[in-house]
N, C-alpha and C positions, 0 to 999 in steps of 0.2 A: 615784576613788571613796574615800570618808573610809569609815575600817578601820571605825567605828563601825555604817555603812551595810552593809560589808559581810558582817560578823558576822551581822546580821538575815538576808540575802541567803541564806548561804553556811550556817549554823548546823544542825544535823541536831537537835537537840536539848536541851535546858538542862533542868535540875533545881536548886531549891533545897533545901538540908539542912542544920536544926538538930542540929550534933556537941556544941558544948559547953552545951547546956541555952536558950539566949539565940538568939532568931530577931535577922535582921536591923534591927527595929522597936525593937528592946531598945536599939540605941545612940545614944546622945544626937544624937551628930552625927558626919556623917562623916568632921570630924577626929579624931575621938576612938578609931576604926576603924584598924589595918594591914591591909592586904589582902598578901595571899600570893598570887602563882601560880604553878598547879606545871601545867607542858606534859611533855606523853609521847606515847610512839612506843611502839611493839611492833611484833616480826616484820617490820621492815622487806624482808631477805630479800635485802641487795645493789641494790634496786631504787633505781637513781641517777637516771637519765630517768622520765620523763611517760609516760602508757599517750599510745597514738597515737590520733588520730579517729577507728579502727576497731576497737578493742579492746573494744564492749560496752558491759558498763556500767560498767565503769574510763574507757572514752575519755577522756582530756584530762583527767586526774585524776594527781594523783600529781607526784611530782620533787623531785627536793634543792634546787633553787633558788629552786620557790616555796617549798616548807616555812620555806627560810631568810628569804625576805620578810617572811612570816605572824609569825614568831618575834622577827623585827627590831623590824617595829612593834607587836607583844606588849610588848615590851622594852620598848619607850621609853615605852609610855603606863605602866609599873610597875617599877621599876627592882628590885621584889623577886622577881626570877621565877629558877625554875629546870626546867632541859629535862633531862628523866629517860626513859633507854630499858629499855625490858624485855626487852631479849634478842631471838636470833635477827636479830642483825645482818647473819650472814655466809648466803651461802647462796641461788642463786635468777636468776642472771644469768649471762652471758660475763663481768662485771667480777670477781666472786669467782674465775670458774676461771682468767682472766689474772694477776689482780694481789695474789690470796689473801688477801683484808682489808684492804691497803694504801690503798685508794682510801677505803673506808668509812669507816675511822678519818680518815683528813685530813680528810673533808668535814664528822666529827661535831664534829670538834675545831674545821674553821672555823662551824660554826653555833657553837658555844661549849656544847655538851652539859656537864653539870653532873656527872653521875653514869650510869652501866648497869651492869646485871646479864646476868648469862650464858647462853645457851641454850645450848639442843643442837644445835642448828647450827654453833653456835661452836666446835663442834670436829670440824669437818667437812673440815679440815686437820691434824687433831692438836692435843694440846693446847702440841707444840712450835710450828706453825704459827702455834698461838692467840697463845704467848710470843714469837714473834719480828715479831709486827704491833704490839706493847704499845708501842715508841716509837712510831708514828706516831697515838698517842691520847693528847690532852690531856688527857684525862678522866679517871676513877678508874671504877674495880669493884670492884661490892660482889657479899658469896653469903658469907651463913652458913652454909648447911648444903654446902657443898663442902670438905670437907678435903682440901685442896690440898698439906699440911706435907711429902710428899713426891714432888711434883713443879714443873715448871719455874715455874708460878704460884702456889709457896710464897713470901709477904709480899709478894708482887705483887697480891692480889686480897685487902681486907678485908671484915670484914665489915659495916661499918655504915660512915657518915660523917655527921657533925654541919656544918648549915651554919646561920650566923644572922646574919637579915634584918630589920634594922630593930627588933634586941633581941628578936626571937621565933625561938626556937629549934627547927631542922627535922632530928629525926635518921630516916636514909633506909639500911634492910638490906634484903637481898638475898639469894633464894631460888632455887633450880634445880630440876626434876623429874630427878626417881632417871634414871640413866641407864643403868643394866642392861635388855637389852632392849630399847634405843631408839639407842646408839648402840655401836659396834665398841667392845670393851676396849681392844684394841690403840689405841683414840684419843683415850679418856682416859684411860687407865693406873692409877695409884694413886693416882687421886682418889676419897674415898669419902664417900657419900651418907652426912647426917645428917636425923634424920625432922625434918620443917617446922613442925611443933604443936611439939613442945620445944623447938628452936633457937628459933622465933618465942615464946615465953614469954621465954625467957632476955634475949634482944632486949631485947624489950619492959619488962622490968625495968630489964634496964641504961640504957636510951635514958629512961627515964620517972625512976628512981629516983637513979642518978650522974648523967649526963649531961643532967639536970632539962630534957627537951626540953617542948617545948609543943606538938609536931605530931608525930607518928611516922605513918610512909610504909613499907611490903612496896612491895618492885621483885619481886614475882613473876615467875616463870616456869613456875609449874605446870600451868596452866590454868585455866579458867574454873568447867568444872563437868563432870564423868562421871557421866550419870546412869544409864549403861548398867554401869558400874561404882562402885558405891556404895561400896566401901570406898580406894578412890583418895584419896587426897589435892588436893580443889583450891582455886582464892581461895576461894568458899565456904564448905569446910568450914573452912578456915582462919580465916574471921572469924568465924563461929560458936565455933570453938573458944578463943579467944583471947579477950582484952579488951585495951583502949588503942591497938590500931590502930587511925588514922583514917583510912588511905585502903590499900587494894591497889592497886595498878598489874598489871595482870596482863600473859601473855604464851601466848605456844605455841596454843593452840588456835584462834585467829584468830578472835574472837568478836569480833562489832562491835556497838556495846552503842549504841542514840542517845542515853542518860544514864543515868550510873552502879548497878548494882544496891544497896540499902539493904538489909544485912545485919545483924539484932539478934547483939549478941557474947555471950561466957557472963554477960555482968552485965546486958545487956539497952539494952544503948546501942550507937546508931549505929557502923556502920562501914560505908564507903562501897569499892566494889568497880567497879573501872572496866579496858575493853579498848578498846580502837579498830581493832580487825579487824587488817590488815596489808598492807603494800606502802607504804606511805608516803601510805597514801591518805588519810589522816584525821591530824590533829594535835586532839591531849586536853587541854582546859581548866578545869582547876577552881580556882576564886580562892575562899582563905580566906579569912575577915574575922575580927579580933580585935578585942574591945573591949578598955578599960583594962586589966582585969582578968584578959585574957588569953584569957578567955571565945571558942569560936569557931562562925563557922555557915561556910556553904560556898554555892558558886553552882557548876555546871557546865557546861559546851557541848563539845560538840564541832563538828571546823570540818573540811569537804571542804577540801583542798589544794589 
């Protein structure tokens, strides 16, 4: 079956969104367009095999090997693409309480994961557990508001990373949900919570202002949205409160979105807010287009595994 076929098939959902002012109709031609695409995961959860033909309505859904198919020929029809996880890697199987991260991280590193951020899962070993699975992950982690300076993922874990495709530059930070209260002290120790509206300004300056990116990306891990608790922190409020984010990637709450929520920011332009539930069921697609000028709009889907 041609991938093309199967996307129509398989597709749960698509959304198009005007970010940079210019719909898709705006550009001359399509060479004159770079398209971006940025693939994501959340909450995986350890989950490596496929739900079984009895499992409901996961049945025959799910698995690290299709995902890696899916991602393969993603790749190839767009050589500018990047696989971004949001956390809650570890956590949710016999392979996490056997091999403690081990297995997770090799199979991210062989899909060729780009970037993740941290959940509270992830330290459901310790955050020495966390540190002693960090070689078997080709990948980098991001998480601004984690101040890590005094322990084992101090200069191991930054906060942002710049990557650039095709001369459009994509800078990608990373955020965690407070972890008092949700997970043992004893297991993150002297890692301390910074609030996600300030870090995310600061970000967002530096990524927009030195770092003259053209696409800024949150790898959240807050969650989606508490609406039983209005003074929480989630994507959300977060894009509300903020300007120059263009996309949240969220995490934690296991919200399966069919395409992305459109969030107005404090200046009253788009910012796009996307989850794909969790267990590796769903893989998240949203392809930027840029014109000349740099100008961008968005396309999204998401795709059953």
């Amino acid at each position: 079956m041609k991938r093309r076929d199967f996307i129509n098939r398989m597709a749960i959902g698509s959304a198009s969104v005007t970010l940079g002012g210019l719909g898709l109709q705006s550009f001359k031609t399509p060479d004159q367009s770079t398209k971006i695409t940025i693939l994501h995961t959340n909450d995986v959860h350890s989950h490596i095999d496929p739900f079984g033909p009895d499992e409901g309505r996961n049945a025959n859904k799910g698995g690290v090997a299709r995902r890696a198919a899916l991602i393969n020929s993603i790749r190839k029809e767009n050589k500018n693409t990047l696989l971004l996880d949001a956390g809650d890697i570890f956590q949710g199987t016999p392979y996490f309480n056997y091999y403690g991260g081990e297995l997770e991280f090799k199979l991210m590193s062989m899909l060729k994961y780009d970037l993740a951020t941290i959940g509270n899962h992830d330290f459901d070993n310790g955050i020495n557990g966390l540190y002693a699975q960090l070689p078997h992950a080709e990948f980098d982690f991001v998480s601004a508001n984690y101040d890590f300076s005094n322990t084992d993922l101090n200069t191991h874990v930054k906060p942002y990373k710049v990557f650039t495709k095709s001369g459009i530059k994509i800078g990608v930070f990373g955020l965690g949900i407070e972890l008092k209260g949700l997970v043992d002290k004893k297991l993150y120790k002297e890692t301390k919570y910074l609030d996600p509206v300030e870090i995310s300004t600061d970000m967002v300056r530096l990524l927009k202002e030195e770092e003259h990116c053209d696409l800024v990306i949150c790898l959240s891990h807050l969650g989606y949205n508490y609406s039983r608790n209005p003074k929480k922190v989630s994507d959300l409020k977060l894009a509300e409160a903020t300007k120059d984010i263009d996309l949240i990637i969220g995490g934690h709450t296991h919200t399966f979105l069919p395409k992305p929520t459109i969030v107005k920011n404090k200046e009253g332009k788009n910012t796009l807010v996307n989850q794909v539930g969790c267990y590796g069921l769903y893989l998240g697609q949203i392809d930027f287009y840029f014109d000349i000028d740099k100008n961008s709009s968005s396309n999204a889907t998401t795709i059953i595994v």
